[in-house]
C-alpha positions in Angstrom: -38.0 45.6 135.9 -35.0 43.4 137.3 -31.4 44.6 137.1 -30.2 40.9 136.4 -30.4 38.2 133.8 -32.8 36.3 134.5 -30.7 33.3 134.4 -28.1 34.4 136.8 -31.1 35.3 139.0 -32.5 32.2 138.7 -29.1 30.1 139.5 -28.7 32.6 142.7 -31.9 31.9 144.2 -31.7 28.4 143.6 -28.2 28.2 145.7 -29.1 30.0 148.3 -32.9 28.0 148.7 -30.5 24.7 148.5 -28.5 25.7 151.2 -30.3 28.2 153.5 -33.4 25.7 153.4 -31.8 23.3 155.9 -30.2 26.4 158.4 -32.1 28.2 161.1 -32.5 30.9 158.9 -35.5 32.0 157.0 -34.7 30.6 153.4 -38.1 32.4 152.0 -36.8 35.6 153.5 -33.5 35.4 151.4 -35.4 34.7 147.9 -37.6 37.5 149.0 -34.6 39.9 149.4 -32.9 38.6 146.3 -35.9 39.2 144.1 -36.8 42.3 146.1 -33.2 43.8 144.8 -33.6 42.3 141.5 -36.2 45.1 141.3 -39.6 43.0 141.9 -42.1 44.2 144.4 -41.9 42.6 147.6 -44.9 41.1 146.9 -44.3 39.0 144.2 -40.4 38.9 145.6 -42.5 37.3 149.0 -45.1 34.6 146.9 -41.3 33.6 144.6 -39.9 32.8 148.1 -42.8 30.8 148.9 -42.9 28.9 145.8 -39.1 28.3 146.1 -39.6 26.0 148.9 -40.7 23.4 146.2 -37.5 22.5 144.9 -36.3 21.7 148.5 -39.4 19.3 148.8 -37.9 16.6 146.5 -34.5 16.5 148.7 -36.5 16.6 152.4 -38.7 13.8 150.8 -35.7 11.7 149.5 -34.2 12.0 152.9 -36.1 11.1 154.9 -38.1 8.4 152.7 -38.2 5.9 155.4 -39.8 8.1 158.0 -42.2 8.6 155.4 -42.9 5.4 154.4 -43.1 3.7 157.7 -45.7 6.5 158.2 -47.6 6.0 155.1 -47.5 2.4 156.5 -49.2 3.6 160.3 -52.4 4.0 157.6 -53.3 0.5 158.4 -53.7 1.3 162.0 -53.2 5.0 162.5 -53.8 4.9 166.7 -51.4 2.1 167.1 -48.6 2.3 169.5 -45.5 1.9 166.8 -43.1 4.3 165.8 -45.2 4.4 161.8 -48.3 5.3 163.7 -46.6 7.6 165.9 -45.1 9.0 163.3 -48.3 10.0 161.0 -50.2 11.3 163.9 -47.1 13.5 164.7 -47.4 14.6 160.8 -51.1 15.0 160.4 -51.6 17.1 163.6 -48.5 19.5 163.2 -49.4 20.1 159.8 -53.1 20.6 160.6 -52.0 23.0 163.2 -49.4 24.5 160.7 -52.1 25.4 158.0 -54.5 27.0 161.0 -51.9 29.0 161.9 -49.9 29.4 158.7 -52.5 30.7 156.5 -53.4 33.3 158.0 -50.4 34.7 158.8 -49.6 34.4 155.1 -52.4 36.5 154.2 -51.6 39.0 156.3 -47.7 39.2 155.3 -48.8 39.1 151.4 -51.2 41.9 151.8 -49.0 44.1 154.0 -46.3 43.4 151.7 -48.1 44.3 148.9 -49.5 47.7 150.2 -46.1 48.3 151.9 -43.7 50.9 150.0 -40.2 49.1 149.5 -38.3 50.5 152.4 -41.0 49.9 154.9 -41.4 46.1 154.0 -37.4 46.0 154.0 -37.8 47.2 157.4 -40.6 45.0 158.6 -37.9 41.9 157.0 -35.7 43.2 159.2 -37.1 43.7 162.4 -38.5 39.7 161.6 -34.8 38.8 161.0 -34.0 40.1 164.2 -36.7 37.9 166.5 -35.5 35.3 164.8 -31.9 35.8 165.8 -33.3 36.1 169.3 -35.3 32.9 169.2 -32.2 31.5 167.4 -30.0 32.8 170.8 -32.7 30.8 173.1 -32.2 27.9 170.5 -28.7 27.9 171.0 -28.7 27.9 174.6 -31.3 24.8 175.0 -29.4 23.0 172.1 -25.8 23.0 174.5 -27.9 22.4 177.7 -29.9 19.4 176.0 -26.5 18.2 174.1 -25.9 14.7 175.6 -29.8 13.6 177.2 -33.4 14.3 176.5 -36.4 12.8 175.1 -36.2 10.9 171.8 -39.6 9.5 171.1 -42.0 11.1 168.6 -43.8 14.2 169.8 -47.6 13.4 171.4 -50.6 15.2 170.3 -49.7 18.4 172.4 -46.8 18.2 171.3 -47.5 17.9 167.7 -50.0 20.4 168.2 -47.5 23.2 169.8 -44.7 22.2 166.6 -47.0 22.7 164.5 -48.6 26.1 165.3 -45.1 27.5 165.8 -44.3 26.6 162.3 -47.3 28.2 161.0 -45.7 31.5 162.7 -42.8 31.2 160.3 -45.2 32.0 157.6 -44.1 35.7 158.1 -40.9 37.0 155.9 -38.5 36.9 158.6 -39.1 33.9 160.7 -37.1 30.9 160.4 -38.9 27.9 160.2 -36.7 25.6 161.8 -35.8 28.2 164.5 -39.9 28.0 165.5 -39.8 24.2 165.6 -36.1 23.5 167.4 -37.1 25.6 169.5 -40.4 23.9 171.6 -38.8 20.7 170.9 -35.8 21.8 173.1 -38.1 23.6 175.7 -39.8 20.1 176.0 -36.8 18.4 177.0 -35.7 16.7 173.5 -32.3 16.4 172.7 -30.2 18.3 170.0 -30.5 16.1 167.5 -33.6 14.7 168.2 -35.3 18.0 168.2 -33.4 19.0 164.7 -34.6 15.3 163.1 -38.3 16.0 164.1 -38.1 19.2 162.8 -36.9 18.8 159.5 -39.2 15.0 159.3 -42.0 18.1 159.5 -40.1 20.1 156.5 -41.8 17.5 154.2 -45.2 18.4 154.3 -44.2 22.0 155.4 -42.2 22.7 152.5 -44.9 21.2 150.4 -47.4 23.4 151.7 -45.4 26.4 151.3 -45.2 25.9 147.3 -48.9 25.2 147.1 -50.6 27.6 149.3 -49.4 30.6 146.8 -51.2 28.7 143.8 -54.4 28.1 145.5 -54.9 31.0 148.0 -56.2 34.0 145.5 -53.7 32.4 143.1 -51.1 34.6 144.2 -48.9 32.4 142.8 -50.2 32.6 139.0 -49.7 36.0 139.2 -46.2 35.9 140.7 -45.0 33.7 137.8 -46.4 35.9 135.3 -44.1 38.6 136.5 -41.1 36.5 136.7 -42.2 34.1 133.6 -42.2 30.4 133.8 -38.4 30.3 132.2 -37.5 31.8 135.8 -39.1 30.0 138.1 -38.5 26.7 136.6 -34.6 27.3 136.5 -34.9 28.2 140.1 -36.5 25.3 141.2 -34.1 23.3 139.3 -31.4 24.5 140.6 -32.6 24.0 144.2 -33.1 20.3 143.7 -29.8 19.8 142.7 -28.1 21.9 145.2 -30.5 20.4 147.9 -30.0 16.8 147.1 -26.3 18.1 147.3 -26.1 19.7 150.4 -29.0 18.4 152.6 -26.8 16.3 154.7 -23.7 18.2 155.2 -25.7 21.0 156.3 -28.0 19.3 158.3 -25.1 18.1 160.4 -23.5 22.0 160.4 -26.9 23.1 161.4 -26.5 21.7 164.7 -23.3 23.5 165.6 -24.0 26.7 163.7 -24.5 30.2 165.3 -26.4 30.9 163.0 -28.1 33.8 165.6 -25.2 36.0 164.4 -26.4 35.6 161.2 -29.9 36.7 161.1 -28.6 38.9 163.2 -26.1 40.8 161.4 -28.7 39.9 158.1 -31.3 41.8 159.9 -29.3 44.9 160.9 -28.0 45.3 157.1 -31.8 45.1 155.7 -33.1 47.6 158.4 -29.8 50.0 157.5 -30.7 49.1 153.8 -34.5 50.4 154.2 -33.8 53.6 156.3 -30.6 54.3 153.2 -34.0 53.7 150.6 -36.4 55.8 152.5 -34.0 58.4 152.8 -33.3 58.8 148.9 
């Protein structure tokens, strides 16, 4: 039983997965929270955060088209020395290493989730929220230190490898995805905005990923819309796409810049104060 309209719930998740998608902060964690105070359970509120990364997909692939293409294009000879072929191996292996890692951990969040009473999942959130603001901190630091030099080419197979399973990690409610692939970037001696580019170039097949794995793992995702109805979900993906396609740039550049550790931060300390108010009713 939700304690919004639908629509206005709808439009509010759809803002914040256009914007919060291209920040180091965990977009599927805020659609969680939104839905999870809306009055869902946390997991259904955890799958809709999932399945919201869909309408962010259509932006990520618009923007960065020619990456993709001069991938698709490394096809001809995938183990060729140019920057297409370098490219698609970079893809393939992180995203390989993403789904090893990735599934699993969304099993495991979607079932503790779901057996989880409301303030102990809000709590769990929380406690994610706040590694994240920690990894965010490190982030931070590396991104000022690796400001004006560092590495620029494409990652290697290690390197892939490494991106890849971090992002997997950020499966969990909590975790920023961006944060988890900055982050080994930077501790490999890439440059800001080198290590930001390669991590959102891996939003692409990430964030398509993310919308599927709900539908086809136990079809967690069939039941997730049932609850919310397709009217719902449909208006928030809508509304993502636009605000995406809107935003992706100007954020992207903020991104950079933005402390965004204080935010998880002080976003983590309000849902762990919101779960201990809840289990003290």
């Amino acid at each position: 039983m939700t304690f919004v309209s639908p629509i206005a719930l709808a439009v509010l998740a759809g803002i914040v997965q256009g914007v919060v998608e291209w920040l180091p902060v965990s977009s599927k964690t805020m659609i969680t929270l939104i839905f999870a105070a809306a009055g869902y359970s946390f997991g259904t509120a955890y799958v809709l955060g999932l399945l919201a990364n869909m309408g962010s997909f259509a932006a990520a692939l618009w923007y960065f088209r020619r990456d993709i293409i001069g991938a698709l294009r490394g096809l001809r000879q995938p183990w060729a020395d140019t920057d297409g072929a370098k490219t698609l191996r970079y893809l393939v292996l992180a995203t390989l290493a993403t789904g090893a890692v990735g599934i699993p951990a969304y099993e495991l969040a979607k079932h503790v989730l779901s057996a989880a009473t409301g303030a102990v999942a809000m709590f769990a959130i929380g406690g994610m929220l706040l590694v994240t603001s920690v990894i965010n901190t490190r982030r931070e630091r590396l991104a000022r230190a690796a400001a004006h030099e560092g590495k620029h080419e494409v990652p290697g197979t290690v390197g892939s490898l490494v991106v890849g399973a971090c992002q997997g990690i950020a499966a969990l409610p909590g975790v920023s995805r961006s944060a988890m692939t900055v982050t080994p970037l930077l501790l490999r001696g890439y440059d800001a905005k080198a290590a930001l580019r390669f991590s959102f170039l891996l939003d692409v097949p990430a964030l398509l990923g993310a919308g599927l794995v709900p539908l086809v793992v136990e079809h967690g995702g069939s039941r997730a819309m049932s609850s919310v109805g397709p009217g719902l979900l449909v208006a928030l993906l809508a509304v993502s796409v636009v605000v995406s396609f809107l935003t992706i740039d100007a954020v992207l550049r903020v991104a950079a810049r933005l402390r965004s550790s204080i935010i998880t931060l002080v976003i983590g300390l309000l849902t762990i104060a919101s779960a201990l108010a809840f289990g003290l009713r």
